[in-house]
MDAnalysis code that builds the backbone (N, CA, C; Angstrom):
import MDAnalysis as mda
import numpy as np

u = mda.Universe.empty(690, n_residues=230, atom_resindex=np.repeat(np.arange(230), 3), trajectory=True)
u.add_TopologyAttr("name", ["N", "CA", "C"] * 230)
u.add_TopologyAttr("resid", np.arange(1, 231))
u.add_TopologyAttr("resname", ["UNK", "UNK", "UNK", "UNK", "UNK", "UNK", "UNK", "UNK", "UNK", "UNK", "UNK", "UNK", "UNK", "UNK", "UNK", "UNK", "UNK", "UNK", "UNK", "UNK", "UNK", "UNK", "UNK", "UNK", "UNK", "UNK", "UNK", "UNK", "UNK", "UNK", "UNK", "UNK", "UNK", "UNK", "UNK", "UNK", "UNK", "UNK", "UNK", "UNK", "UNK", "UNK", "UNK", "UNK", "UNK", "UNK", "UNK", "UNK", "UNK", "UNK", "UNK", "UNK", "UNK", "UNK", "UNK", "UNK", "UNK", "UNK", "UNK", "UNK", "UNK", "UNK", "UNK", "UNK", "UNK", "UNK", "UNK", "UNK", "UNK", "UNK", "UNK", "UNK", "UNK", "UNK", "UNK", "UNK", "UNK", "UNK", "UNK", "UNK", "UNK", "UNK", "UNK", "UNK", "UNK", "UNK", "UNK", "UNK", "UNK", "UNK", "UNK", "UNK", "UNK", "UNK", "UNK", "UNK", "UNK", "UNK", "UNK", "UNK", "UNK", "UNK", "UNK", "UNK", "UNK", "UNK", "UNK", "UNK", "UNK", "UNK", "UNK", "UNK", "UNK", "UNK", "UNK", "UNK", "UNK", "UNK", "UNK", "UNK", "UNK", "UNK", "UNK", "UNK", "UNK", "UNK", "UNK", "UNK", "UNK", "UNK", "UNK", "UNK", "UNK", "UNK", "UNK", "UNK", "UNK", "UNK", "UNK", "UNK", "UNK", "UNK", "UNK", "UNK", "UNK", "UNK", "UNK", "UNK", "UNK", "UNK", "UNK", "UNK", "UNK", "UNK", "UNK", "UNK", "UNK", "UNK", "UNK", "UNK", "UNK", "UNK", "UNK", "UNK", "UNK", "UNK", "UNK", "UNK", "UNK", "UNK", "UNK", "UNK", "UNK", "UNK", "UNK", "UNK", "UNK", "UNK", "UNK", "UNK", "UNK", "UNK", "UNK", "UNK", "UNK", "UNK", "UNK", "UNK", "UNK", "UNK", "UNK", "UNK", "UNK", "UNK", "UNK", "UNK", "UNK", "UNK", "UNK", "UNK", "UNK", "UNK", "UNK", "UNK", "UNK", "UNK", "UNK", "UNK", "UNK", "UNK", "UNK", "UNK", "UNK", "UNK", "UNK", "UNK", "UNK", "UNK", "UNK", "UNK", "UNK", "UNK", "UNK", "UNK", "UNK", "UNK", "UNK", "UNK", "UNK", "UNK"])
u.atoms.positions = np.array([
    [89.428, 76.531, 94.202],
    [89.620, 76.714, 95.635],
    [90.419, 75.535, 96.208],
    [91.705, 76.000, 97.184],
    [91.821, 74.998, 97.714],
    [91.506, 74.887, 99.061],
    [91.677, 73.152, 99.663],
    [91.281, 73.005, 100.525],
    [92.187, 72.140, 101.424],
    [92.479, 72.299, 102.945],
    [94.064, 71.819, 103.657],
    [93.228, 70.261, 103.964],
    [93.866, 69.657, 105.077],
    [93.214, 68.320, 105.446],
    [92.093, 68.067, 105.899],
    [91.464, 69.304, 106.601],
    [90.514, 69.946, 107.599],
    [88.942, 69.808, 106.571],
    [89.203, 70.067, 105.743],
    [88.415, 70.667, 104.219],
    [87.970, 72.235, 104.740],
    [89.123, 72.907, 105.316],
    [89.337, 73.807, 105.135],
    [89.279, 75.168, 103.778],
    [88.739, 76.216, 103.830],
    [89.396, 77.013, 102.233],
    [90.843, 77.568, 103.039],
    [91.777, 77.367, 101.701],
    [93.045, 78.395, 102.307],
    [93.165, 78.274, 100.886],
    [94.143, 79.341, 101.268],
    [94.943, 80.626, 99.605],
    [95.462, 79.558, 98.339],
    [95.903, 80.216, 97.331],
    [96.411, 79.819, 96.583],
    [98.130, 79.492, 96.599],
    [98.798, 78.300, 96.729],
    [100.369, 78.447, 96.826],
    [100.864, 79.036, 96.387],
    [102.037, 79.902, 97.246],
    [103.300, 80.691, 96.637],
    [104.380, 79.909, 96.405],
    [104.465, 79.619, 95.372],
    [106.412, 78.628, 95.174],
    [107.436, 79.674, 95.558],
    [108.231, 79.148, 95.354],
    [109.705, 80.026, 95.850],
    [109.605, 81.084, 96.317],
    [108.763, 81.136, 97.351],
    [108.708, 83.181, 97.386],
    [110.102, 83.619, 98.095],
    [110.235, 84.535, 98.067],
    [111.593, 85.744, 97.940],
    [111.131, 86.985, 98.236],
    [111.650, 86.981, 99.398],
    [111.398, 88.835, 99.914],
    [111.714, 90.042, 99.370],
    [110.881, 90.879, 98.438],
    [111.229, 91.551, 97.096],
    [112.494, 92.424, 97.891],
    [113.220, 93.444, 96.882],
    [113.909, 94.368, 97.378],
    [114.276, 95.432, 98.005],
    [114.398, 96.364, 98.421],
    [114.294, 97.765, 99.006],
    [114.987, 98.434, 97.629],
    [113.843, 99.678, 97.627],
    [114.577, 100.417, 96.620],
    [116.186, 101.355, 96.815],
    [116.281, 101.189, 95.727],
    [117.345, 101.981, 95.798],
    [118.266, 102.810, 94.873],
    [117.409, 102.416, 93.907],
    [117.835, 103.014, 91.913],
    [117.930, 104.765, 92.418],
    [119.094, 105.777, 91.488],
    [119.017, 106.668, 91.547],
    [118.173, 107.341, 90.363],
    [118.327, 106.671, 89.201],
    [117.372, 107.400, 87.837],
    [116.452, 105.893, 87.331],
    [115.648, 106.583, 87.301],
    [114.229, 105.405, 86.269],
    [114.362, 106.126, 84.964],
    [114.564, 105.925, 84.405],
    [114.425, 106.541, 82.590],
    [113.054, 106.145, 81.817],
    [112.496, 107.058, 80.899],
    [111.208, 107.050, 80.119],
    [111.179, 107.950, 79.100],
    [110.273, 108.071, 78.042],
    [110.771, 108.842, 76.995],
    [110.173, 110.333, 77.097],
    [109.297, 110.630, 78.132],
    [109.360, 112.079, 78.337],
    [109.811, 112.449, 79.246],
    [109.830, 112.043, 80.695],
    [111.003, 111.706, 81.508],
    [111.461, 111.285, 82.258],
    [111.869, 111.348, 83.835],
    [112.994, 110.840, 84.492],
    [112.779, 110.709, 86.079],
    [112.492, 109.702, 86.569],
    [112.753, 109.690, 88.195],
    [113.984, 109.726, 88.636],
    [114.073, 110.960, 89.394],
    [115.713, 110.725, 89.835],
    [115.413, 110.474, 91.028],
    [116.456, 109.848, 92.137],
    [116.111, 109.451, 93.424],
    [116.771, 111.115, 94.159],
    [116.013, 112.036, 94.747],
    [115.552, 113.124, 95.337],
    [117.166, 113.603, 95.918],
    [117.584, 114.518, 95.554],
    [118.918, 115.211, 95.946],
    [118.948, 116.757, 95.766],
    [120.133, 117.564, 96.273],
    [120.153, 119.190, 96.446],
    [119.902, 119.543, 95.472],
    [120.077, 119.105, 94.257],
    [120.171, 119.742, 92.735],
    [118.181, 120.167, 92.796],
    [117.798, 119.166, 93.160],
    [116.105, 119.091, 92.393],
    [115.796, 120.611, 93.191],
    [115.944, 120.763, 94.336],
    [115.473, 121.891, 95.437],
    [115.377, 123.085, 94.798],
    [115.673, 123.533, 94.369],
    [115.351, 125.343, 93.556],
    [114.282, 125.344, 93.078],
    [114.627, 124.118, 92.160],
    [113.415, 124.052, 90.925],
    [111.977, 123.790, 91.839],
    [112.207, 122.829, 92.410],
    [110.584, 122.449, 93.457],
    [110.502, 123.577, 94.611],
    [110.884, 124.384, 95.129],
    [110.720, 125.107, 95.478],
    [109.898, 126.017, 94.752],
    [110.293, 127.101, 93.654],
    [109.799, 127.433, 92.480],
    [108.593, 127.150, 92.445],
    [108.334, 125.785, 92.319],
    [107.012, 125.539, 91.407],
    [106.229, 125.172, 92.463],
    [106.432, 124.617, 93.690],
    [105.562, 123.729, 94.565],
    [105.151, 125.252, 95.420],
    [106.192, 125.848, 95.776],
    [105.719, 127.293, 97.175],
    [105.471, 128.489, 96.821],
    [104.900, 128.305, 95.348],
    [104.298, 130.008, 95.152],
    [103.026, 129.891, 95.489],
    [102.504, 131.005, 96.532],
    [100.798, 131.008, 96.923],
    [100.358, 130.304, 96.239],
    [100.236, 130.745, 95.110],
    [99.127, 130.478, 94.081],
    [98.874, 128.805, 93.806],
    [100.021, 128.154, 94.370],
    [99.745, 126.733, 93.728],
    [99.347, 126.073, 96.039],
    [99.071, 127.119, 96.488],
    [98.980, 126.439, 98.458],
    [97.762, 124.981, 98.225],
    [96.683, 125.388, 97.138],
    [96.116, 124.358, 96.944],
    [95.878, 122.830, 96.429],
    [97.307, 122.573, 96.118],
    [97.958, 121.834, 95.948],
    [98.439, 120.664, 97.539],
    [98.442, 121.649, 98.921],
    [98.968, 121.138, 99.763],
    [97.937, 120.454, 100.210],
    [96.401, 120.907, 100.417],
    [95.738, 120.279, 100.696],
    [95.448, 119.000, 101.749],
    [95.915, 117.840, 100.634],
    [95.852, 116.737, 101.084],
    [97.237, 116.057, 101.394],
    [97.956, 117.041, 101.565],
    [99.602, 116.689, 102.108],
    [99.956, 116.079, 103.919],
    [100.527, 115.798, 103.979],
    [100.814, 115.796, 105.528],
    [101.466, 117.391, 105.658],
    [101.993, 117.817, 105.177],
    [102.650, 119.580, 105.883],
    [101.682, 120.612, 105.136],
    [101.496, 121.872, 105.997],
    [101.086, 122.892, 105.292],
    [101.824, 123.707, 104.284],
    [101.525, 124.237, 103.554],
    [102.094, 125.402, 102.359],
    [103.185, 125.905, 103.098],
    [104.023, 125.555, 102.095],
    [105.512, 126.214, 102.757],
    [105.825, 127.281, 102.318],
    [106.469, 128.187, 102.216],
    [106.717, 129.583, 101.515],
    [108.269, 129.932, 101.717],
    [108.739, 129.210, 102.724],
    [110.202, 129.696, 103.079],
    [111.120, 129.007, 102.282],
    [111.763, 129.416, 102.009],
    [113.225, 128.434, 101.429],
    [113.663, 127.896, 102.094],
    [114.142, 128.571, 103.653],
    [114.672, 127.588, 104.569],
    [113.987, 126.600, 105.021],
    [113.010, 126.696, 105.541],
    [111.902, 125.662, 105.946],
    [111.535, 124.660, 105.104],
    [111.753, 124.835, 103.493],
    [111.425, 123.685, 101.953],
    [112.785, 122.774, 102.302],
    [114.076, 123.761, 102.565],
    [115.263, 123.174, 102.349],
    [115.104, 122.511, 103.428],
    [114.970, 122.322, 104.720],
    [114.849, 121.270, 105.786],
    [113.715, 120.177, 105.671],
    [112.992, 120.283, 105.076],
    [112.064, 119.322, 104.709],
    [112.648, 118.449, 103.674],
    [113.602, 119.309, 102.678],
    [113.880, 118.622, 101.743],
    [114.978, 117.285, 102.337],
    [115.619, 118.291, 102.806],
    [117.033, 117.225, 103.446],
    [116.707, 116.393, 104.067],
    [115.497, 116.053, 104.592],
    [115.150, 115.333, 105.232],
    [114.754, 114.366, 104.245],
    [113.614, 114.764, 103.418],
    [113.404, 113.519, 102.774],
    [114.969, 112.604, 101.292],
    [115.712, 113.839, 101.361],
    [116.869, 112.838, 100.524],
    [117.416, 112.152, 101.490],
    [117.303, 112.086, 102.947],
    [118.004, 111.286, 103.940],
    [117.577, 109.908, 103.937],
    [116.146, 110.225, 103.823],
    [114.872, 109.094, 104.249],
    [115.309, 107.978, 103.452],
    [115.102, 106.904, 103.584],
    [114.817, 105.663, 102.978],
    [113.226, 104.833, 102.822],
    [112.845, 105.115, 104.241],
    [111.160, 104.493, 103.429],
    [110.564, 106.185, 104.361],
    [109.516, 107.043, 103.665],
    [109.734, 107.048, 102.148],
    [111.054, 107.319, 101.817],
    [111.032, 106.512, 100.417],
    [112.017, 107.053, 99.523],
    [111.380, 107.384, 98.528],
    [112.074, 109.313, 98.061],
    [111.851, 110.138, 97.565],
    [112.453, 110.167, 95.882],
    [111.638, 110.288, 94.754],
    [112.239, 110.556, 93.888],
    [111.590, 112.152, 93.288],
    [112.123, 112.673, 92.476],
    [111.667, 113.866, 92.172],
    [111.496, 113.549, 90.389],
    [110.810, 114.194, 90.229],
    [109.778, 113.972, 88.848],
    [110.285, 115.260, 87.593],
    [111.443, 114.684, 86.599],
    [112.085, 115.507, 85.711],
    [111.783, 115.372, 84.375],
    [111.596, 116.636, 83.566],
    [110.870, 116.819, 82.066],
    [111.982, 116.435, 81.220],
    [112.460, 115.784, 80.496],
    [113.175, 115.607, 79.899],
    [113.686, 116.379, 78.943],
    [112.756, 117.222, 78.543],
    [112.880, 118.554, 77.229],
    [113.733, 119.755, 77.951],
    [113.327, 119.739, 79.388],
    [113.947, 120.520, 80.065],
    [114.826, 120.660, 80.981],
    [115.007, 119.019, 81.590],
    [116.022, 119.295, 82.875],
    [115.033, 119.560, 84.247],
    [113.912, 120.036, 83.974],
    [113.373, 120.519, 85.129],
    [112.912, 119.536, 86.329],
    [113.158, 119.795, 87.559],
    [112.053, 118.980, 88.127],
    [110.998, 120.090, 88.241],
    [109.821, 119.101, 88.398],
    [108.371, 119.592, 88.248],
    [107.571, 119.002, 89.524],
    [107.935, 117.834, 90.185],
    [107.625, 117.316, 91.580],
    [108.144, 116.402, 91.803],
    [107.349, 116.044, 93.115],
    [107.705, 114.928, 93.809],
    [106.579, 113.356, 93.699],
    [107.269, 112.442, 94.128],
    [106.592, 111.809, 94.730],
    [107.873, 110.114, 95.247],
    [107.078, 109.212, 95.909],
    [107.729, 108.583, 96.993],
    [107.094, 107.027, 96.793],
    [108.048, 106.378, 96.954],
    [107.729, 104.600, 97.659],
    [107.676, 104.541, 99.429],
    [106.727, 104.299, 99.716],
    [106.737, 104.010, 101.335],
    [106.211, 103.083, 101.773],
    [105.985, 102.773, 103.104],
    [105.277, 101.727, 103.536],
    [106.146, 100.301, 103.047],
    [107.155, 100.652, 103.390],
    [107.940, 99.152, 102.538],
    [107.933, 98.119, 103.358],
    [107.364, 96.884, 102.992],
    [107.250, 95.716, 103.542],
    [107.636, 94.649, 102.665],
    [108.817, 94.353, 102.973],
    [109.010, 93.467, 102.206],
    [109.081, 91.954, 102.502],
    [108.673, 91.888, 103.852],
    [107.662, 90.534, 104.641],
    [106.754, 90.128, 104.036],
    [105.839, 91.184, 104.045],
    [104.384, 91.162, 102.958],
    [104.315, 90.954, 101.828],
    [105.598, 91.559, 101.356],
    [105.758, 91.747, 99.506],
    [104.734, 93.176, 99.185],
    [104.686, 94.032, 100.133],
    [103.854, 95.217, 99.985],
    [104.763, 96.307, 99.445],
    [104.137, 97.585, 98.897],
    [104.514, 98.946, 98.968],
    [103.938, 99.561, 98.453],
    [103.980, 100.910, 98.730],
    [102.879, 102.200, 98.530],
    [103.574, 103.022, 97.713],
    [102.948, 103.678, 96.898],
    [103.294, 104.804, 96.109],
    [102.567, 106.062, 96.923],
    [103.388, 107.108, 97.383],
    [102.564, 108.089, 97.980],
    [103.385, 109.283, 98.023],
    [103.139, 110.563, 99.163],
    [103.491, 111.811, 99.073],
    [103.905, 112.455, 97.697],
    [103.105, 112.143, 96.281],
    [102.923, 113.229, 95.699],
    [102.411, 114.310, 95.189],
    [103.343, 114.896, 94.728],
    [103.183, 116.572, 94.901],
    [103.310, 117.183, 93.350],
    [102.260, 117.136, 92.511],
    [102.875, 117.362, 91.123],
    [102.526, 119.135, 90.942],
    [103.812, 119.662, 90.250],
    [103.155, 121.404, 90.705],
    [102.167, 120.879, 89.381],
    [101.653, 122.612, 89.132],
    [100.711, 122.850, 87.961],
    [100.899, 122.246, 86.746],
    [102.570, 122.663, 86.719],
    [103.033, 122.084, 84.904],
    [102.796, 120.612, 84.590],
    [102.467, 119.817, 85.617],
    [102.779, 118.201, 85.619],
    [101.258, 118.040, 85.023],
    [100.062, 118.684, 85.493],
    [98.598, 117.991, 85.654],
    [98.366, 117.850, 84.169],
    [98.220, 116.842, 83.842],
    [97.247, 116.596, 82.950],
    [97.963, 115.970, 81.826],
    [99.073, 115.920, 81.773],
    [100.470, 115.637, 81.161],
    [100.606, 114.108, 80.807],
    [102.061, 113.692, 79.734],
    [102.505, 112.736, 79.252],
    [103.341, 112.245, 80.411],
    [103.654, 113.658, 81.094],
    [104.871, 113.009, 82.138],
    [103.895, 112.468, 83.218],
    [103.281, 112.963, 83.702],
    [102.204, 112.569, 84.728],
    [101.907, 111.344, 85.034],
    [101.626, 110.968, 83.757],
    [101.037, 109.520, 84.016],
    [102.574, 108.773, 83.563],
    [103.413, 108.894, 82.723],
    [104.638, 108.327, 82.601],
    [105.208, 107.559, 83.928],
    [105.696, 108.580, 84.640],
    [106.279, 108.696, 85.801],
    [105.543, 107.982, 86.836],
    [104.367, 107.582, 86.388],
    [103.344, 106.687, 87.489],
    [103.588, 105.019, 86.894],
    [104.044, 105.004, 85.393],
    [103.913, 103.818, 84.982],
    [105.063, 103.228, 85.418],
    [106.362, 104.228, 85.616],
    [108.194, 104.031, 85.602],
    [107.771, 103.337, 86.369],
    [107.370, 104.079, 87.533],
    [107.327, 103.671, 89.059],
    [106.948, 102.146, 88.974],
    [105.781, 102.097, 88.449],
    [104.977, 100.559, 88.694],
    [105.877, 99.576, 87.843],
    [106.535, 99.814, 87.488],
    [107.167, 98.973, 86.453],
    [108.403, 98.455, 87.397],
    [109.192, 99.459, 87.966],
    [110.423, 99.040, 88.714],
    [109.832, 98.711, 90.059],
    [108.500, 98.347, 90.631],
    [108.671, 97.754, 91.687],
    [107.763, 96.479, 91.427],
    [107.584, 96.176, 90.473],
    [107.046, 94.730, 90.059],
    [108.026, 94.163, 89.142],
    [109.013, 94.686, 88.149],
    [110.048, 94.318, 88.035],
    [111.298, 93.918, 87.987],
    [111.712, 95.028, 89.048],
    [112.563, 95.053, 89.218],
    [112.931, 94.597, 91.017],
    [111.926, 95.457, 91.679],
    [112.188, 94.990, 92.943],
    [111.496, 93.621, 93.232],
    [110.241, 93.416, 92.378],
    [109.655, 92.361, 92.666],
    [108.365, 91.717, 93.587],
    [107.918, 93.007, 94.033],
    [107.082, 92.999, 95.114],
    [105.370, 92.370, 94.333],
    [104.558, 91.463, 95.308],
    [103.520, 91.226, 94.760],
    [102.242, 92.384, 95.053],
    [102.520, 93.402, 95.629],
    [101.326, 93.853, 96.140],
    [101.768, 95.968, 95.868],
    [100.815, 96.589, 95.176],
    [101.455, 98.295, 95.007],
    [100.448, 98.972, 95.474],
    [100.572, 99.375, 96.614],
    [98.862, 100.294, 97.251],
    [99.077, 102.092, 96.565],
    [97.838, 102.523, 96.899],
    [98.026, 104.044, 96.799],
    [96.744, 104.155, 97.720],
    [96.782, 104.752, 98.490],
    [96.093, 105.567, 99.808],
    [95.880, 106.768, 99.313],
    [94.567, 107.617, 99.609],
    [94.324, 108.970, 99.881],
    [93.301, 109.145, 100.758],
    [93.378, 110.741, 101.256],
    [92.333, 111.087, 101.820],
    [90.802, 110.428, 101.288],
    [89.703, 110.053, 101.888],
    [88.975, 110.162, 101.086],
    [88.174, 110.971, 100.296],
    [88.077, 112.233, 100.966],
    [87.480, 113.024, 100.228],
    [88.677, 113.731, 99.362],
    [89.203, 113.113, 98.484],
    [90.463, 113.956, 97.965],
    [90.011, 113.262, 96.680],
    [89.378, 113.726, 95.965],
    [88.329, 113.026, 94.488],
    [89.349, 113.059, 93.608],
    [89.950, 114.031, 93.143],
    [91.409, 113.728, 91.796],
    [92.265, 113.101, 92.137],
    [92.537, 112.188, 93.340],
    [93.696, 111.174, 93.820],
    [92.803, 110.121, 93.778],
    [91.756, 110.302, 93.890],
    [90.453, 108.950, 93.665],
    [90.385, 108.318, 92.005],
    [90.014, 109.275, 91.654],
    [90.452, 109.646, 89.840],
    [91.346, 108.949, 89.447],
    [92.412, 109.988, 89.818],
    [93.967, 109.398, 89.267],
    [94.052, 107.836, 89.720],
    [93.864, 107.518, 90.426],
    [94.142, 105.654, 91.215],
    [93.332, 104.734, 89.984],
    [92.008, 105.134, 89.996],
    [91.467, 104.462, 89.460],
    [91.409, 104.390, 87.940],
    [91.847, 105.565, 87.468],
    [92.038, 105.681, 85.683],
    [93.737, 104.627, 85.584],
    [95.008, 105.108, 86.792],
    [95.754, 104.164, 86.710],
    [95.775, 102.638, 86.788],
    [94.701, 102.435, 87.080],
    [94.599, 100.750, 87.244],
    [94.568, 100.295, 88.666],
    [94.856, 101.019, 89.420],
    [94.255, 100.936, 90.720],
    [92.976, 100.514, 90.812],
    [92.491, 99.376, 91.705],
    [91.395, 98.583, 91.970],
    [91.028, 99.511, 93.918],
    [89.648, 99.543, 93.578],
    [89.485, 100.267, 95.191],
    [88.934, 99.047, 95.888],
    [89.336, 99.189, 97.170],
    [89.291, 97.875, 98.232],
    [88.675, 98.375, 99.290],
    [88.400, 99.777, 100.266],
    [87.311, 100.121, 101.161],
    [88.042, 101.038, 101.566],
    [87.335, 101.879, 102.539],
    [87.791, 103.243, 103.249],
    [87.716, 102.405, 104.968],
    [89.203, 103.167, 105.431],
    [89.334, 102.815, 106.556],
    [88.769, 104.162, 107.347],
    [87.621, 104.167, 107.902],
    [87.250, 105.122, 108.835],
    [88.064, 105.878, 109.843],
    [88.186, 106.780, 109.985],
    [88.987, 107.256, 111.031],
    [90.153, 107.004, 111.142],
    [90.884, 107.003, 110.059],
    [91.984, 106.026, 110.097],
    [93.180, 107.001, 110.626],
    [93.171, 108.280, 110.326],
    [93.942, 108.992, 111.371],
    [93.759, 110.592, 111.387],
    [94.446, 111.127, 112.387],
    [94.340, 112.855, 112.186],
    [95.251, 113.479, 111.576],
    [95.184, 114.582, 111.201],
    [95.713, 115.201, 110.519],
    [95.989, 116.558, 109.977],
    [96.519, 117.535, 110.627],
    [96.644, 119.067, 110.082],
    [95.141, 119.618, 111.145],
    [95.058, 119.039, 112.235],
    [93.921, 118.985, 112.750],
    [92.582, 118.832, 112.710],
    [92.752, 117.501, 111.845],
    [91.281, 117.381, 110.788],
    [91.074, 115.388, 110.819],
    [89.972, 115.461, 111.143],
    [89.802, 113.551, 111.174],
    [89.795, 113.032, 109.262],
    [90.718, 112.457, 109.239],
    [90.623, 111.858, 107.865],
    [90.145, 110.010, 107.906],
    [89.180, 110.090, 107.235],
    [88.814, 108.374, 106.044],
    [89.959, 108.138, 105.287],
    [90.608, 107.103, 105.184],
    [91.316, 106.802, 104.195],
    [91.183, 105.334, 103.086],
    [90.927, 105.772, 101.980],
    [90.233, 105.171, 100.754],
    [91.418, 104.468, 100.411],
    [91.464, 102.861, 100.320],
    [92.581, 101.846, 99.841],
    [92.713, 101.285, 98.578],
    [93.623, 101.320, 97.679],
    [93.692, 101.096, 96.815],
    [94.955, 100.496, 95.835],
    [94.762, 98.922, 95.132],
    [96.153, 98.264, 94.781],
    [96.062, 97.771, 93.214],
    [97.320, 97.543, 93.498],
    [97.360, 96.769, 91.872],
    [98.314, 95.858, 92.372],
    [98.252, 94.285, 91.857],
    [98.386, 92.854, 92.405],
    [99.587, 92.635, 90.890],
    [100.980, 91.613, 91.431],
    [101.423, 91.444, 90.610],
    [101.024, 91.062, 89.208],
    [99.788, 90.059, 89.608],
    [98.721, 88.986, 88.447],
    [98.786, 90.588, 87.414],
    [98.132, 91.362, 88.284],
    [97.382, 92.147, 87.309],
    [98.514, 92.691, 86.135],
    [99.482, 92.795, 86.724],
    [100.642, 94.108, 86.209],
    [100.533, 93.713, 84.573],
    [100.899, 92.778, 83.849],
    [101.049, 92.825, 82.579],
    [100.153, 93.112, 82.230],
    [98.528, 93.138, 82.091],
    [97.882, 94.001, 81.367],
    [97.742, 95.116, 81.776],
    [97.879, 95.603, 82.786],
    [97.959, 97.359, 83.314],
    [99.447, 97.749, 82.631],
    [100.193, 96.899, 82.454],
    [101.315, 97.667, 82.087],
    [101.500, 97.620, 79.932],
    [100.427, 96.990, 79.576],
    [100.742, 97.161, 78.505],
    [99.341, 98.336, 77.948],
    [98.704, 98.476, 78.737],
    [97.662, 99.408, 78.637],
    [98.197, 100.852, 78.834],
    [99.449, 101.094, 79.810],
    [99.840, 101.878, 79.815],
    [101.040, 102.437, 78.559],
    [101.714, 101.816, 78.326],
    [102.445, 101.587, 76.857],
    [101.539, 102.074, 75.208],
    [100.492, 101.199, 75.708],
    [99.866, 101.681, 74.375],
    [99.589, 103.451, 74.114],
    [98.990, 103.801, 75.731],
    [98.838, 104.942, 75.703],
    [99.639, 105.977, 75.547],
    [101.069, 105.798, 76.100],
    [102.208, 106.708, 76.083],
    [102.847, 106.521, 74.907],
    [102.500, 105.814, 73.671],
    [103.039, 105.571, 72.860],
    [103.073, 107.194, 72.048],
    [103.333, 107.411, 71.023],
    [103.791, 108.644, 70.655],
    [102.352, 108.812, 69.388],
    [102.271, 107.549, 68.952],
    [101.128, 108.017, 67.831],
    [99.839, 108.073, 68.511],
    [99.348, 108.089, 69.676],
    [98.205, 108.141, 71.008],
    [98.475, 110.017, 70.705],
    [99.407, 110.619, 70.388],
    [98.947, 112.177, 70.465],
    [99.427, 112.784, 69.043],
    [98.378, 113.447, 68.983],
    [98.238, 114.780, 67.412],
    [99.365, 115.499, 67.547],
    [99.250, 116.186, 66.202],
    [100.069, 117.294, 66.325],
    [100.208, 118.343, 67.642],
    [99.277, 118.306, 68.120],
    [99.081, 119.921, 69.043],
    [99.170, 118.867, 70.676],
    [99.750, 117.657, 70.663],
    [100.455, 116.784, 71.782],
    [98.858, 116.377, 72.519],
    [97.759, 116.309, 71.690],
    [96.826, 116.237, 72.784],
    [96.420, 114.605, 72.353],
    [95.792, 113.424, 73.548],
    [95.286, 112.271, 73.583],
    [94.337, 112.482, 72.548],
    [94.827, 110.622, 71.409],
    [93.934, 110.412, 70.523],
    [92.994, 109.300, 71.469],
    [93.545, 108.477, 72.266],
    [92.900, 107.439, 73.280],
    [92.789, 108.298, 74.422],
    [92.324, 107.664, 75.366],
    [92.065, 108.003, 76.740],
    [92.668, 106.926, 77.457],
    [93.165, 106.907, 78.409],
    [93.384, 105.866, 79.441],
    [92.551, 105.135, 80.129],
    [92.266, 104.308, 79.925],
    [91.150, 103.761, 80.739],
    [91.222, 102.412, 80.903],
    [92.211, 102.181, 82.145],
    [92.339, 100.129, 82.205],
    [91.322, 99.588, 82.740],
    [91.238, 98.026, 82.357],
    [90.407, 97.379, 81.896],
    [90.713, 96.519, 82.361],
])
């Protein structure tokens, strides 16, 4: 602990700090597959997979309701390839070319050295997947490496238990629920906080490596490990 003249407690020193970057990469590369930064091409395909009824439960815990229109996906869409915070990348299979979803960097503070990973949207084909969690590691990797930031939140509803899940099997540390923290789709939402700290990144990031490694799955592509950071 330190202590100022006062015998004060205050923080630990930052040397040289440097106000990390704003993103701005168009492709993250990985070996199953690909963040591209969100453009007209991805739109058919996420359309497709994100606005058939059958997947509306998916929207849930979204800020917009189930879309069904093309026109109405396509104005949402254009909007978010416009955006800069969030900035949108769309989530591509490598075997296929396909995109399969979305998801976003927001909340960019680069005063703080903060940023959020949020608004995603993985359709059906993504759950449970190599790409799934891949595409969560790209991410964490290029904004502690590349952009440089000390601090990576992920927010959800609180009662939204498989984004609770997912945070916390990723290495996400939970920090408290902000009560009432806002409305929404006409509904009072808790929102449950949750980060991973630069300190932490090299062992979350080699925990993640081990797992995506290729001999981690059998013949029939299924986990010989489980994920589970530590």
């Amino acid at each position: 602990m330190r202590y100022n003249s006062f015998n004060q407690p205050i923080g630990d020193e930052v040397k040289s700090f440097q106000n990390p970057k704003n993103p701005s990469i168009n492709t993250i590369e990985g070996k199953y597959s690909k963040l591209e930064h969100l453009n007209s091409s991805h739109v058919d395909d996420l359309f497709t997979l994100l606005c058939a009824k059958e997947n509306d439960a998916n929207w849930t815990y979204l800020p917009n309701e189930p879309i069904h229109d093309s026109d109405e996906f396509n104005a949402l869409m254009n909007t978010r390839i416009e955006s800069q915070d969030p900035y949108f990348f769309a989530i591509i299979d490598k075997a296929t070319g396909k995109a399969l979803g979305i998801l976003s960097l927001l909340r960019i503070n680069t005063k703080a050295s903060s940023i959020e990973v949020g608004h995603i949207h993985y359709s059906s084909l993504l759950k449970r997947t190599r790409i799934a969690t891949e595409v969560q590691y790209l991410l964490a990797k290029y904004v502690f490496e590349t952009l440089e930031y000390r601090r990576y939140e992920w927010k959800c509803d609180s009662l939204n238990e498989p984004s609770k899940r997912a945070a916390l099997r990723l290495g996400f540390t939970y920090e408290g629920t902000f009560r009432q923290a806002l409305v929404y789709k006409g509904r009072t939402r808790d929102t449950d906080w949750f980060s991973i700290t630069d300190k932490e990144w090299p062992n979350i990031k080699q925990q993640y490596e081990d797992w995506l490694d290729e001999k981690n799955f059998n013949s029939d592509g299924n986990q010989v490990n489980k994920l589970s950071i530590k």
